[in-house]
C-alpha positions in Angstrom: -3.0 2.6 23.2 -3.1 6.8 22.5 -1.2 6.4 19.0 -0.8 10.2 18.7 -2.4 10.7 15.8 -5.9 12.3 16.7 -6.2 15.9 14.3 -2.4 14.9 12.5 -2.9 14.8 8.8 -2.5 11.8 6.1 -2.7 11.3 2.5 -4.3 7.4 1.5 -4.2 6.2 -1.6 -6.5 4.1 -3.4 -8.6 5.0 0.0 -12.1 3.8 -1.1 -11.3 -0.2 -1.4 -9.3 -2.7 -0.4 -6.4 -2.1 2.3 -6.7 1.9 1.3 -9.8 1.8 2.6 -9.0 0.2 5.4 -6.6 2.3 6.7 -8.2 5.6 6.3 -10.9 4.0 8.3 -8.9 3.3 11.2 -7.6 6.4 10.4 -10.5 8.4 11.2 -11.2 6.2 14.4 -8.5 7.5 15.9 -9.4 10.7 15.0 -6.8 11.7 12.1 -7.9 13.8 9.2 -7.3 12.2 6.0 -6.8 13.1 2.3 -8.4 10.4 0.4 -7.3 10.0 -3.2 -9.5 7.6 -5.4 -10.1 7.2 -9.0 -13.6 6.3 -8.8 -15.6 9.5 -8.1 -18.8 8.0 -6.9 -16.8 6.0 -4.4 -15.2 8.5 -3.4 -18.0 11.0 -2.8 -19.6 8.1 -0.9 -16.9 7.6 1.1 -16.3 11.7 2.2 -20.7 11.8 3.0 -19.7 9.1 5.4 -17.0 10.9 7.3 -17.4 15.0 6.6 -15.8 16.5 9.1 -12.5 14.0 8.7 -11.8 13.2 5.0 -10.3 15.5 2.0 -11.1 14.2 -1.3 -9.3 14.4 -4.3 -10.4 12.2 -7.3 -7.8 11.1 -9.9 -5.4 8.5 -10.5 -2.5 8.5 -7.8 -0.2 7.1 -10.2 -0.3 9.8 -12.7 2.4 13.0 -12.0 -0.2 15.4 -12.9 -2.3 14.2 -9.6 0.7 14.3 -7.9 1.3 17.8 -8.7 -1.9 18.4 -7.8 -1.7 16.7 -4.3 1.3 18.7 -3.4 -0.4 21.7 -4.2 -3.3 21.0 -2.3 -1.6 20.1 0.6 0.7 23.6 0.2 2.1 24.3 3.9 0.2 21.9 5.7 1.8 19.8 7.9 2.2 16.3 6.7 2.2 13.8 9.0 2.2 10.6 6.9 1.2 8.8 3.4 0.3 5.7 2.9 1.3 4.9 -0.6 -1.0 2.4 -2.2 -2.7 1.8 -5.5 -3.9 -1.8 -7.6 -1.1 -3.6 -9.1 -0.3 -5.5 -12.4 -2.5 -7.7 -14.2 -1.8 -11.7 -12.7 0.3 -13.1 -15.8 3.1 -15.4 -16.1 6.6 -14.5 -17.6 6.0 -16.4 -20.6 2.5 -14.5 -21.4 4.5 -11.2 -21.1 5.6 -8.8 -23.3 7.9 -5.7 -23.8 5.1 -3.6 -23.4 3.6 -5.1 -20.6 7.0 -4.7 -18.6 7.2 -1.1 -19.7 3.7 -0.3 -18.3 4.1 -2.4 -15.1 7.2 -0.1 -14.6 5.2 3.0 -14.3 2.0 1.3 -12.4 4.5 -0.1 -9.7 7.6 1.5 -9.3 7.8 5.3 -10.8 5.1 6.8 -9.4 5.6 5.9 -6.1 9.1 7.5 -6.3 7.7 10.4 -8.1 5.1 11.0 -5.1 7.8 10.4 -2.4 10.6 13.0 -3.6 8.0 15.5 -4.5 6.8 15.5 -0.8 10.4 14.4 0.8 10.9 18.3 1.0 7.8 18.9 3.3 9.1 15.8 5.6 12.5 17.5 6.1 11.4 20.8 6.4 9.3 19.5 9.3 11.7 17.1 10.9 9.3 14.3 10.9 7.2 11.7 8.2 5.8 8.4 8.3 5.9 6.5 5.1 4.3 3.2 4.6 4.3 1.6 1.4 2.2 -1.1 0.6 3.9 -3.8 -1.3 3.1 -7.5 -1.6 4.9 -11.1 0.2 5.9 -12.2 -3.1 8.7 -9.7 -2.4 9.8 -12.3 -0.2 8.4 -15.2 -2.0 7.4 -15.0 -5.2 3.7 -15.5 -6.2 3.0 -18.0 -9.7 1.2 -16.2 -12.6 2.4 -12.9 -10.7 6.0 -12.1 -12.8 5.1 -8.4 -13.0 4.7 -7.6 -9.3 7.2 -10.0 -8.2 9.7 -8.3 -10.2 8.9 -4.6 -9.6 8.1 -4.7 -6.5 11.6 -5.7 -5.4 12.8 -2.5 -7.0 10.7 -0.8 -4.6 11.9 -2.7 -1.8 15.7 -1.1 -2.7 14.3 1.9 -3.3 13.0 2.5 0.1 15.6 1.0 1.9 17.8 2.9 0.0 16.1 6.0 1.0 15.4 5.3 4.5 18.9 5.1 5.5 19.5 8.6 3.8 16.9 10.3 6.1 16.6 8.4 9.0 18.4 11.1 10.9 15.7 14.0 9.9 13.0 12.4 11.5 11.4 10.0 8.5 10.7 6.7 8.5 10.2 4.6 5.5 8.7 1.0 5.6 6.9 -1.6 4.0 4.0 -3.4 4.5 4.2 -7.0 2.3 0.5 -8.2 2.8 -0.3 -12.3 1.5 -3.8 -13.6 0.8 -6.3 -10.9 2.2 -9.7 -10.9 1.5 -9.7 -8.0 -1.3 -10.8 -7.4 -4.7 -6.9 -7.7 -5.8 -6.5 -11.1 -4.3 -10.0 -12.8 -5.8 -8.5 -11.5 -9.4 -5.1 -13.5 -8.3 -7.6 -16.3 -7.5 -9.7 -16.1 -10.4 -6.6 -16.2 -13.0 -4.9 -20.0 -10.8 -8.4 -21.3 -11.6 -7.7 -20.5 -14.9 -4.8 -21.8 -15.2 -4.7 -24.6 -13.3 -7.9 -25.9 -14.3 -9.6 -25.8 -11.4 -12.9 -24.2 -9.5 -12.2 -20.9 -8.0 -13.8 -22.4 -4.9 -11.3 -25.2 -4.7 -8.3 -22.6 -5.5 -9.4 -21.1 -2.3 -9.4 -23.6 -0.3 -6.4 -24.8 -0.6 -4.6 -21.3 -0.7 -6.2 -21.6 2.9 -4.8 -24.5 3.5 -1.3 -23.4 2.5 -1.4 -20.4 5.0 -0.6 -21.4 8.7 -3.0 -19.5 10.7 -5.7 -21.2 8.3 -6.9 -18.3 6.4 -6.8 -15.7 4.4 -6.5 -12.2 6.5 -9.0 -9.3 7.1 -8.3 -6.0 5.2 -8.8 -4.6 9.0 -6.0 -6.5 10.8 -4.0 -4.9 7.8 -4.9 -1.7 9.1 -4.1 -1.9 12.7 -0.4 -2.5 12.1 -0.6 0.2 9.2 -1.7 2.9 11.6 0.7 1.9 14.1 3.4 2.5 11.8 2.4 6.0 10.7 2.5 6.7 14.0 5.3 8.7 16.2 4.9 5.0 18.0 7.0 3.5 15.2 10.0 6.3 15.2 12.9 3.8 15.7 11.6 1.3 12.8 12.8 2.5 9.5 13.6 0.5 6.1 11.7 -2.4 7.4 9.9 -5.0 4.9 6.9 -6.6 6.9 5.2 -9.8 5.8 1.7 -9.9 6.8 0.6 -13.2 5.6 -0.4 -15.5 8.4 2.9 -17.1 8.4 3.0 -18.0 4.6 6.4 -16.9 4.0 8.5 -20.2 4.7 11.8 -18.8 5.0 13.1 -17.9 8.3 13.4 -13.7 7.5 10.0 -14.0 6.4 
């Protein structure tokens, strides 16, 4: 399938690991240009060598609003065909471990930087009629995740946020969804591992395993089958779903929405 994207522009956060990564990969097979935003400067130089002639850089933290200034500026009258908005999440902790503080900062590295970055580029998306936005969340929205009280909670704010806003905008030509990914086979997920062997006493290998065991298809899922649905949705391919929360969790989620 032509998904229309070969030359259009999009910005990828957290684009040198994990599903980020991912997705500006497949990305750039298609033949889309990319801005890649990336804390890690060596990465991300790395990462640009690679793919000259198709990647942007910009090195900072994506949750901070003065790197989202800067993005904004950078991108200046461009046209803007999607964002994938994605960066690390909370540390694994359970409510009981938690404090006041911990909630405040979870607040900021889950939920208000990702409306910060969406209204301050909303304007570009209506001026031009047209915007992909995919959002990548996590299935304990759906089901919530032990030892994971910080992300199961914000996240859900998220969820209402962009359903919220999706049903304003639908209309101009924007399309907001989100991706709710379960056991992958990323950096973010062997931290979730490492702190249930911790807890529960047991090896990190036997954690595994049975999270494995738990997932229907058998296993946990490649950060590249992530991507293919990812792409598809920033794609004009996906123009008629909007405000859509996606498991993609090898049939994990038990309930019958999931």
């Amino acid at each position: 399938m032509d998904l229309k994207i070969n030359d259009k522009l999009f910005l990828v956060g957290g684009a040198t690991a994990g599903f980020g990564n991912a997705v500006a990969r497949a990305l750039i097979a298609e033949g889309a240009k990319v801005i890649a935003v990336a804390r890690n400067a060596e990465n991300l130089s790395n990462f640009t060598s690679q793919f000259p002639e198709n990647i942007e850089a910009i090195n900072g933290d994506i949750t901070d609003s003065e790197i989202i200034t800067e993005i904004v500026e950078y991108i200046g009258d461009r046209k803007l065909d999607g964002i994938l908005v994605n960066a690390g999440g909370p540390p694994a902790t359970s409510a009981q471990e938690t404090n006041l503080e911990d909630w405040d900062m979870a607040y900021f590295s889950v939920v208000r930087w990702k409306i910060d970055l969406t209204l301050a580029l909303l304007p570009k998306f209506k001026s031009q009629k047209y915007g992909r936005i995919v959002f990548v969340e996590s299935v304990s929205v759906k089901q919530p995740i032990a030892n994971l009280v910080l992300s199961n909670s914000f996240r859900m704010a998220v969820v209402g946020f962009v359903k919220t806003l999706s049903q304003e905008v639908g209309k101009e030509g924007i399309t907001l969804n989100i991706l709710a990914p379960g056991y992958h086979d990323t950096e973010a997920v062997k931290r979730v591992l490492q702190k249930k062997s911790e807890v529960g006493g047991a090896s990190y290998e036997d954690v595994q395993k049975n999270i494995e065991n738990s997932i229907p298809v058998g296993r946990m899922g490649n950060p590249d089958e992530f991507a293919s649905l990812t792409i598809w949705l920033l794609s004009p391919h996906s123009g008629y779903i909007t405000g859509q929360t996606i498991s993609v969790d090898g049939g994990m989620v038990s309930g019958s929405f999931g």
